[in-house]
mmJSON file of the N, C-alpha and C atoms, coordinates in Angstrom:
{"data_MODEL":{"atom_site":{
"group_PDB":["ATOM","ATOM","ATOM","ATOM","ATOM","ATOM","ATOM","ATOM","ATOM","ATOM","ATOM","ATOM","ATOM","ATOM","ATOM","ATOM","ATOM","ATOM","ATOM","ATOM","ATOM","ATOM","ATOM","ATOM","ATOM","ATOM","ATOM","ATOM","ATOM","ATOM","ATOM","ATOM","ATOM","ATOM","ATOM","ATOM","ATOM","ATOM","ATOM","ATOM","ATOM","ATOM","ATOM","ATOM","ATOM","ATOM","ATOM","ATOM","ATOM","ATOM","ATOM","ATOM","ATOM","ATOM","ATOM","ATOM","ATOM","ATOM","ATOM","ATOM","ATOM","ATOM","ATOM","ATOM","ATOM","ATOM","ATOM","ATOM","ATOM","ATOM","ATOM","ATOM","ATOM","ATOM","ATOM","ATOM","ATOM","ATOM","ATOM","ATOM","ATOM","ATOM","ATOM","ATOM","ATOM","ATOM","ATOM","ATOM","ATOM","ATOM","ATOM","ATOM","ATOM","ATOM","ATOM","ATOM","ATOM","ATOM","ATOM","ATOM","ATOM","ATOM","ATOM","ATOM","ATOM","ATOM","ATOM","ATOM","ATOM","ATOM","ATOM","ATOM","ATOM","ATOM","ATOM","ATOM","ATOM","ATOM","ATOM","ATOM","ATOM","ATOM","ATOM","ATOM","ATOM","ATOM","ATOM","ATOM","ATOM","ATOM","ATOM","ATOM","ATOM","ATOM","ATOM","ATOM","ATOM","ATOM","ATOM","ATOM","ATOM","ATOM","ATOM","ATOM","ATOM","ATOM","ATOM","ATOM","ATOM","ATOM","ATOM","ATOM","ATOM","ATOM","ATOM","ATOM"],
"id":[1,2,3,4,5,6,7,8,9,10,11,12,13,14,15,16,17,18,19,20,21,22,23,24,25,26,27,28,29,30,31,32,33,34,35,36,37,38,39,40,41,42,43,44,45,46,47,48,49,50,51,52,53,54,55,56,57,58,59,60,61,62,63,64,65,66,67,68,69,70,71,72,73,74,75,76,77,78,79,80,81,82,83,84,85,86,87,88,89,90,91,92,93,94,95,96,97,98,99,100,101,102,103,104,105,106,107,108,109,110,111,112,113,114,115,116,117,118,119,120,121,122,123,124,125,126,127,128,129,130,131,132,133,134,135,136,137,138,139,140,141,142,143,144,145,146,147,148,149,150,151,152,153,154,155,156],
"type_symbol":["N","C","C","N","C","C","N","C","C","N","C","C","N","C","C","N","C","C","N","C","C","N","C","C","N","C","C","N","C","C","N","C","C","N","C","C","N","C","C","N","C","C","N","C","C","N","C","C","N","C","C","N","C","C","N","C","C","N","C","C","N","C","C","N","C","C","N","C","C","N","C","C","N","C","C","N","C","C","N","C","C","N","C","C","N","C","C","N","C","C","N","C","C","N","C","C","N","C","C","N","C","C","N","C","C","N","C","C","N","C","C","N","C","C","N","C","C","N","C","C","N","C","C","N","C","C","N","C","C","N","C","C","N","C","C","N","C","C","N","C","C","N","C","C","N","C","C","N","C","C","N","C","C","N","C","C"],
"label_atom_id":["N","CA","C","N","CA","C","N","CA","C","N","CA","C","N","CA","C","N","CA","C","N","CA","C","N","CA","C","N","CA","C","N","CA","C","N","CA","C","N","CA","C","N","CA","C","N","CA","C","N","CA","C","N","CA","C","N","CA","C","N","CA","C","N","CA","C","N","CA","C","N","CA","C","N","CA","C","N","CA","C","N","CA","C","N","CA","C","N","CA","C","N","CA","C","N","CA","C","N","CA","C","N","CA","C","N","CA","C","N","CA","C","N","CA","C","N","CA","C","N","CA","C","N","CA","C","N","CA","C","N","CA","C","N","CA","C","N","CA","C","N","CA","C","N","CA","C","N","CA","C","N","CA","C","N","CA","C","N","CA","C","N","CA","C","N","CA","C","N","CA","C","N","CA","C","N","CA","C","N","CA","C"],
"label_alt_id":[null,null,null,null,null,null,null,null,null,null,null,null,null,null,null,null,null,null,null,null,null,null,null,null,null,null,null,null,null,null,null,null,null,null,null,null,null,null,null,null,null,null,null,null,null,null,null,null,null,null,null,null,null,null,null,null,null,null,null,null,null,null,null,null,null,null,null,null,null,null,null,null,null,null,null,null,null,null,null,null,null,null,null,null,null,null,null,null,null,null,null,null,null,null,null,null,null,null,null,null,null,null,null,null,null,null,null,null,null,null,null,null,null,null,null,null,null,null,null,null,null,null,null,null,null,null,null,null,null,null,null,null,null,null,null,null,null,null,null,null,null,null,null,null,null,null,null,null,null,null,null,null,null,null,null,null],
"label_comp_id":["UNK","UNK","UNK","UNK","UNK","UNK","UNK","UNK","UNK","UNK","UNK","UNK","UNK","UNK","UNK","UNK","UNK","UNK","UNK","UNK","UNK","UNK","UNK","UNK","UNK","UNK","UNK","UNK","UNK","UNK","UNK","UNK","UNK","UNK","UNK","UNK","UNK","UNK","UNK","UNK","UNK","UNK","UNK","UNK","UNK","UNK","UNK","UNK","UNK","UNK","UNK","UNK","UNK","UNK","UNK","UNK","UNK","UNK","UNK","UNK","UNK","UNK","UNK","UNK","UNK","UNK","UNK","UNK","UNK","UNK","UNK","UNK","UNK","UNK","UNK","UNK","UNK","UNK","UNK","UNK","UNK","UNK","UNK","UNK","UNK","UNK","UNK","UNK","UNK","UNK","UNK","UNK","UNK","UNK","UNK","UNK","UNK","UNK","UNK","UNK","UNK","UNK","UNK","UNK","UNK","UNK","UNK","UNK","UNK","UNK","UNK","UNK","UNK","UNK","UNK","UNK","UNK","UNK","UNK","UNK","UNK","UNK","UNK","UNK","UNK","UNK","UNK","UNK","UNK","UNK","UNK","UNK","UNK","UNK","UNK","UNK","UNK","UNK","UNK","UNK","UNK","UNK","UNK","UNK","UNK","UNK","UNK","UNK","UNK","UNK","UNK","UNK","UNK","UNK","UNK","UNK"],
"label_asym_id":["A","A","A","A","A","A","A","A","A","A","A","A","A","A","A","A","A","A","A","A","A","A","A","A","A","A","A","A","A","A","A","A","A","A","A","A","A","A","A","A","A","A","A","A","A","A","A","A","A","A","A","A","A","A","A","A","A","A","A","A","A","A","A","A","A","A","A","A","A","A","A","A","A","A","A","A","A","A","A","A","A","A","A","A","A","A","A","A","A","A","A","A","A","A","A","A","A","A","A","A","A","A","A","A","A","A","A","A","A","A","A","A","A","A","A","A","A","A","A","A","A","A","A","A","A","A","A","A","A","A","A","A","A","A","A","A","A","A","A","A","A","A","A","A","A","A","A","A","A","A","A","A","A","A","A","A"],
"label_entity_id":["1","1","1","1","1","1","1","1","1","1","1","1","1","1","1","1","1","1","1","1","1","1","1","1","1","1","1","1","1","1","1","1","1","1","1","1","1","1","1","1","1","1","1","1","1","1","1","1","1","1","1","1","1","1","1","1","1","1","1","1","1","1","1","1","1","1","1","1","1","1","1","1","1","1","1","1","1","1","1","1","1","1","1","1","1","1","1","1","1","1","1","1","1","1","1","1","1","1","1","1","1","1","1","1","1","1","1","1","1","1","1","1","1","1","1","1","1","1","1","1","1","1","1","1","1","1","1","1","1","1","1","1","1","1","1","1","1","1","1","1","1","1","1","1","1","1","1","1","1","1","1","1","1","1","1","1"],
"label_seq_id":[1,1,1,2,2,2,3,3,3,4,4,4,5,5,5,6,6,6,7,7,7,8,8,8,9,9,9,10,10,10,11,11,11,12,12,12,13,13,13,14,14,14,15,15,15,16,16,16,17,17,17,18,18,18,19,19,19,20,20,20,21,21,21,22,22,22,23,23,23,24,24,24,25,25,25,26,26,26,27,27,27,28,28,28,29,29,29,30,30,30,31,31,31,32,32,32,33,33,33,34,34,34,35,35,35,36,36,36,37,37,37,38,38,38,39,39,39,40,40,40,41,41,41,42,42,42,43,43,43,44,44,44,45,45,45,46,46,46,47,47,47,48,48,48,49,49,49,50,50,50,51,51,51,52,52,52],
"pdbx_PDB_ins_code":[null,null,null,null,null,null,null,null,null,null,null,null,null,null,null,null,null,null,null,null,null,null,null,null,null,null,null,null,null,null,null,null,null,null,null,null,null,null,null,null,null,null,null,null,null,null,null,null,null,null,null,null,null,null,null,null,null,null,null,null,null,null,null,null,null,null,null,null,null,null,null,null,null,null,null,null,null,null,null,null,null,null,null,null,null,null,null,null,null,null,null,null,null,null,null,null,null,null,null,null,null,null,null,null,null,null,null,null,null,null,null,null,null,null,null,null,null,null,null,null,null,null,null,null,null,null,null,null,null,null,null,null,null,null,null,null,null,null,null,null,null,null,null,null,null,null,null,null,null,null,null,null,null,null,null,null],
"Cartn_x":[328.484,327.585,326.135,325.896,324.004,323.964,324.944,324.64,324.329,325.19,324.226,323.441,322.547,321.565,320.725,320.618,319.993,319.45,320.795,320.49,319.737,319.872,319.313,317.527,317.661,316.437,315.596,315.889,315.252,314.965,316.186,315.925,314.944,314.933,314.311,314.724,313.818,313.27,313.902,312.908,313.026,314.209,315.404,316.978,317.712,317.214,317.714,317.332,316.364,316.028,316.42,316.483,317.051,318.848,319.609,320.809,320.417,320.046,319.86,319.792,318.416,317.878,317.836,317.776,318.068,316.621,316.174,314.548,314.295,313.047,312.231,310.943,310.555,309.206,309.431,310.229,310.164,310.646,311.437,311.315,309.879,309.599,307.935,306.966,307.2,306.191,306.782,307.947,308.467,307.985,307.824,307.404,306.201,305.476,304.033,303.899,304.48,304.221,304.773,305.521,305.909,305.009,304.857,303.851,302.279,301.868,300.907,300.734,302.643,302.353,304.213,304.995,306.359,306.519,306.125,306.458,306.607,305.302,305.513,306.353,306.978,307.89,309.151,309.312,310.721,310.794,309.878,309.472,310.047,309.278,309.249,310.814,311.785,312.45,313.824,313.692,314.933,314.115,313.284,313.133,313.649,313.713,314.327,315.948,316.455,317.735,318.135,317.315,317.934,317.405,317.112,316.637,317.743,318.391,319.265,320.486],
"Cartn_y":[-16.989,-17.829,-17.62,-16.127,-16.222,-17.047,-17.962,-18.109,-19.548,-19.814,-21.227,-21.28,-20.408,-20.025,-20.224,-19.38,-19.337,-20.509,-21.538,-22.58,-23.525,-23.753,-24.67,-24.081,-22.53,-22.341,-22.838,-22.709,-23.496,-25.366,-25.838,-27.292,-27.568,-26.756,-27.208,-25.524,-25.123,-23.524,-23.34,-24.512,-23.974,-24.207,-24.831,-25.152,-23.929,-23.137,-21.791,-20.743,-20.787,-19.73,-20.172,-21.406,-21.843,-21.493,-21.2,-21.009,-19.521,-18.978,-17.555,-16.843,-17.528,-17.209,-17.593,-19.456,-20.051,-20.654,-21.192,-21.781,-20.173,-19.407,-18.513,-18.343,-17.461,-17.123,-17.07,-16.266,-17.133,-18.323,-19.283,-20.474,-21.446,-20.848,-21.458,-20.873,-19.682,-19.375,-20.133,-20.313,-21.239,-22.412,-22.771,-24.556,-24.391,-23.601,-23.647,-23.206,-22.421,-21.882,-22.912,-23.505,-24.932,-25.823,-26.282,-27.272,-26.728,-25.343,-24.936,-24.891,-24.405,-24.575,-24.686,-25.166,-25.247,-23.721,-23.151,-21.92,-20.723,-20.7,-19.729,-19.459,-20.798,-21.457,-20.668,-20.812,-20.429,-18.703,-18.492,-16.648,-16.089,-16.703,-16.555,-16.19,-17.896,-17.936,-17.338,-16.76,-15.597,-14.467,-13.99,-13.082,-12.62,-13.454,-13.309,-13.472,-14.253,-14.064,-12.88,-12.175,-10.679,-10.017,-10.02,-9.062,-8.661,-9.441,-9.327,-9.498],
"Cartn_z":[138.275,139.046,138.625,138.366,137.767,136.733,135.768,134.062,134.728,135.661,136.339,137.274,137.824,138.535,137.735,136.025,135.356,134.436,134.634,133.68,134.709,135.773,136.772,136.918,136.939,136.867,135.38,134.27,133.828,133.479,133.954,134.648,135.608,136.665,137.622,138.435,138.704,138.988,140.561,141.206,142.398,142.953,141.943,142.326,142.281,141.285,140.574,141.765,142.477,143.471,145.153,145.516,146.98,146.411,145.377,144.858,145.279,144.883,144.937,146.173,146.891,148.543,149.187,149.015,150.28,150.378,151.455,151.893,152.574,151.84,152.622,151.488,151.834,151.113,149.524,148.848,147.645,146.834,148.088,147.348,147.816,148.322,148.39,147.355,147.41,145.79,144.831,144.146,143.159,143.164,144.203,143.848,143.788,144.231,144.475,142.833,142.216,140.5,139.728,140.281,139.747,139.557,140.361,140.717,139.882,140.171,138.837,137.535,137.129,135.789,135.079,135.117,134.598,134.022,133.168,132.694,133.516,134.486,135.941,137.098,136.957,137.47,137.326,136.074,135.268,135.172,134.789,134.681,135.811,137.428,138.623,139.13,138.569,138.357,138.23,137.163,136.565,136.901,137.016,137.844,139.361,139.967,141.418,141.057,140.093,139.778,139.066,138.34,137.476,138.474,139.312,140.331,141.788,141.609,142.508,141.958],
"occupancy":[1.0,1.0,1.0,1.0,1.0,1.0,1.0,1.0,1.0,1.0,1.0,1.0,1.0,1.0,1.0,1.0,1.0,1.0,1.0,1.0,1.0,1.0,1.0,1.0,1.0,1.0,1.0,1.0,1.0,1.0,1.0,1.0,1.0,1.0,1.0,1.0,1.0,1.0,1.0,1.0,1.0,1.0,1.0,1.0,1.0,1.0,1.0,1.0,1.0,1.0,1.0,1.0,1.0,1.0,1.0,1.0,1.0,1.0,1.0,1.0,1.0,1.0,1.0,1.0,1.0,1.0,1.0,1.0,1.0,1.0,1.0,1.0,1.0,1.0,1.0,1.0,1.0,1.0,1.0,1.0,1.0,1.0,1.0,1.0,1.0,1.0,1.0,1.0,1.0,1.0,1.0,1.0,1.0,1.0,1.0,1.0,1.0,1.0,1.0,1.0,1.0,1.0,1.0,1.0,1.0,1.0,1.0,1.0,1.0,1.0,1.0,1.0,1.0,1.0,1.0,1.0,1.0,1.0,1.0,1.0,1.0,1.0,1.0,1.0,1.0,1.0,1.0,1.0,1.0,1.0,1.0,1.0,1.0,1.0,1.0,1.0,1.0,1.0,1.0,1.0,1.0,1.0,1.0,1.0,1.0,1.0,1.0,1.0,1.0,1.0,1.0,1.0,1.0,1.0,1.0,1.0],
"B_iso_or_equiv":[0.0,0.0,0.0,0.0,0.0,0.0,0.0,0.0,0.0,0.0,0.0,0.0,0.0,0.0,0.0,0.0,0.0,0.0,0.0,0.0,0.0,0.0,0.0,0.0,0.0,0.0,0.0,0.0,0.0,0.0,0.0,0.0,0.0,0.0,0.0,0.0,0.0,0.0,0.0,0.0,0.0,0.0,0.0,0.0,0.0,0.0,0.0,0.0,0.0,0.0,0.0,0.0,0.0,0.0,0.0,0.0,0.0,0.0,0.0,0.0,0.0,0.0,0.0,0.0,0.0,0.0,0.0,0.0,0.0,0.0,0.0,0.0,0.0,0.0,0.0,0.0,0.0,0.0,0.0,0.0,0.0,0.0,0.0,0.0,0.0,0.0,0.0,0.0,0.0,0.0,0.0,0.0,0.0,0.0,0.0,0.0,0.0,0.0,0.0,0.0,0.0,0.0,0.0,0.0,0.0,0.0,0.0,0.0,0.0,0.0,0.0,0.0,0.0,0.0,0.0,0.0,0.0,0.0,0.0,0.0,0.0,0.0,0.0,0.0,0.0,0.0,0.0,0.0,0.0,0.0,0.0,0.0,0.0,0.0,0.0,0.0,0.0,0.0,0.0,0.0,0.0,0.0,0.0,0.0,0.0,0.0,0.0,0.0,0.0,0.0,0.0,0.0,0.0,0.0,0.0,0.0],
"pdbx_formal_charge":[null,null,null,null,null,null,null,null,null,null,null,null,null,null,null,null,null,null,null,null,null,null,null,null,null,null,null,null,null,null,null,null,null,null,null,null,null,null,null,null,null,null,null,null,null,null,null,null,null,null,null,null,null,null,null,null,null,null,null,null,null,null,null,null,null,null,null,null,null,null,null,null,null,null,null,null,null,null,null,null,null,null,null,null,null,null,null,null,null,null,null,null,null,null,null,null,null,null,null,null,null,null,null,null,null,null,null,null,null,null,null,null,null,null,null,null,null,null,null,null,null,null,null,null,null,null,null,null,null,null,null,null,null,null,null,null,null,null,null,null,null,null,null,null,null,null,null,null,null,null,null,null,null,null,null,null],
"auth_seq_id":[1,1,1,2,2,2,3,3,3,4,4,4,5,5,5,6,6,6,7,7,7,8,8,8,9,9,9,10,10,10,11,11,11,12,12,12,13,13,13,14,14,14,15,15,15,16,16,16,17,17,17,18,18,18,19,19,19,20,20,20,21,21,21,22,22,22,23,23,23,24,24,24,25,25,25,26,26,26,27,27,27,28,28,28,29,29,29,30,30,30,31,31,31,32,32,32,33,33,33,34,34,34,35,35,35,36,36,36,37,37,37,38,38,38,39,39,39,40,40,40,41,41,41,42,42,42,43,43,43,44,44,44,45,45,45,46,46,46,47,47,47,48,48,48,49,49,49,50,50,50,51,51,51,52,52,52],
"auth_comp_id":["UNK","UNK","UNK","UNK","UNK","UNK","UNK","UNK","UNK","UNK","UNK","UNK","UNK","UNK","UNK","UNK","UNK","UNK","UNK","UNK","UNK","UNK","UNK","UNK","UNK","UNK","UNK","UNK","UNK","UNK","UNK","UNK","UNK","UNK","UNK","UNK","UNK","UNK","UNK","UNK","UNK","UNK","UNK","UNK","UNK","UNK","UNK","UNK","UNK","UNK","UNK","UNK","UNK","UNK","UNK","UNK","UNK","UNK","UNK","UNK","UNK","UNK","UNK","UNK","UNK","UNK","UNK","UNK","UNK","UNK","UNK","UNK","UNK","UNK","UNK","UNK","UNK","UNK","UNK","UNK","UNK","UNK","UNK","UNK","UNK","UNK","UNK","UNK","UNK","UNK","UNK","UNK","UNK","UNK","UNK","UNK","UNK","UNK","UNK","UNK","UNK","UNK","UNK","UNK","UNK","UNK","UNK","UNK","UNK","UNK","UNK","UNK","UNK","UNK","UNK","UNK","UNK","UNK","UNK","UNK","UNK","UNK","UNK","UNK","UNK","UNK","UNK","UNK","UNK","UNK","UNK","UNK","UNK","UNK","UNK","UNK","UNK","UNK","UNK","UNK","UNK","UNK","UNK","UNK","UNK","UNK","UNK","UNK","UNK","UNK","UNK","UNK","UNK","UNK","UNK","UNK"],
"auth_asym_id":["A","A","A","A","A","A","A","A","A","A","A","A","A","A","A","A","A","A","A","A","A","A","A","A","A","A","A","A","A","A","A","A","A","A","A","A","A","A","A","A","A","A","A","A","A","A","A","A","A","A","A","A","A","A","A","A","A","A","A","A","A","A","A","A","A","A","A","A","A","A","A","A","A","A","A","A","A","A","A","A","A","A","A","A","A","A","A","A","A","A","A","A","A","A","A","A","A","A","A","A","A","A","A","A","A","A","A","A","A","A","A","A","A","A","A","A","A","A","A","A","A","A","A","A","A","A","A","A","A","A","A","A","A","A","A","A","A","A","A","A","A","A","A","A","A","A","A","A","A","A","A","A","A","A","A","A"],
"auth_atom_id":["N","CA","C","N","CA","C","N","CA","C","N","CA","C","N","CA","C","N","CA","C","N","CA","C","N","CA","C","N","CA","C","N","CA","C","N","CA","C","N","CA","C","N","CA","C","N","CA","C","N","CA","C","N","CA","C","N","CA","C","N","CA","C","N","CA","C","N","CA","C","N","CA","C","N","CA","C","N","CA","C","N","CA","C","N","CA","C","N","CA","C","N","CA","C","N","CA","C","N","CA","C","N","CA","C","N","CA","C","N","CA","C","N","CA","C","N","CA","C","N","CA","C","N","CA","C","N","CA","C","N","CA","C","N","CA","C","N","CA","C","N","CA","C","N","CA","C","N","CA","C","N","CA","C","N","CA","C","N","CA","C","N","CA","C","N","CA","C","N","CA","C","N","CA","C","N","CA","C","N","CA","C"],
"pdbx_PDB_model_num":[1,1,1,1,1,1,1,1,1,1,1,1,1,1,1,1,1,1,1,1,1,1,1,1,1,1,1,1,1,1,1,1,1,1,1,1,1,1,1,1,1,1,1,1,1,1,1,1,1,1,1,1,1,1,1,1,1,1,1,1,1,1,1,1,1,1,1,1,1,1,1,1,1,1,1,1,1,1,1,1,1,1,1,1,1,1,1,1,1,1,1,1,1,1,1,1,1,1,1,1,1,1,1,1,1,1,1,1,1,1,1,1,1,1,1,1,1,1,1,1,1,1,1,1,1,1,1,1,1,1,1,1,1,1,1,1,1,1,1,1,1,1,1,1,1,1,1,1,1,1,1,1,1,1,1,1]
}}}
């Protein structure tokens, strides 16, 4: 299940982390790093997914 966490996170990030956590505080940083810059996004991203 992470190898498609992972691939959605780089499609579209904040799909990859509400998969992961659900709606709380870091799927609001995701969109918000989204919305700043696509790459921060993605970093942000698989980070919260290799992290858990």
């Amino acid at each position: 299940m992470d190898i498609v966490r992972l691939i959605f996170s780089v499609i579209l990030p904040p799909l990859g982390v509400f998969l992961q956590v659900g709606i709380g505080p870091q799927f609001w940083i995701n969109i918000l790093l989204t919305l700043l810059g696509y790459l921060p996004g993605i970093i942000h991203a698989v980070w919260i997914i290799a992290k858990r």
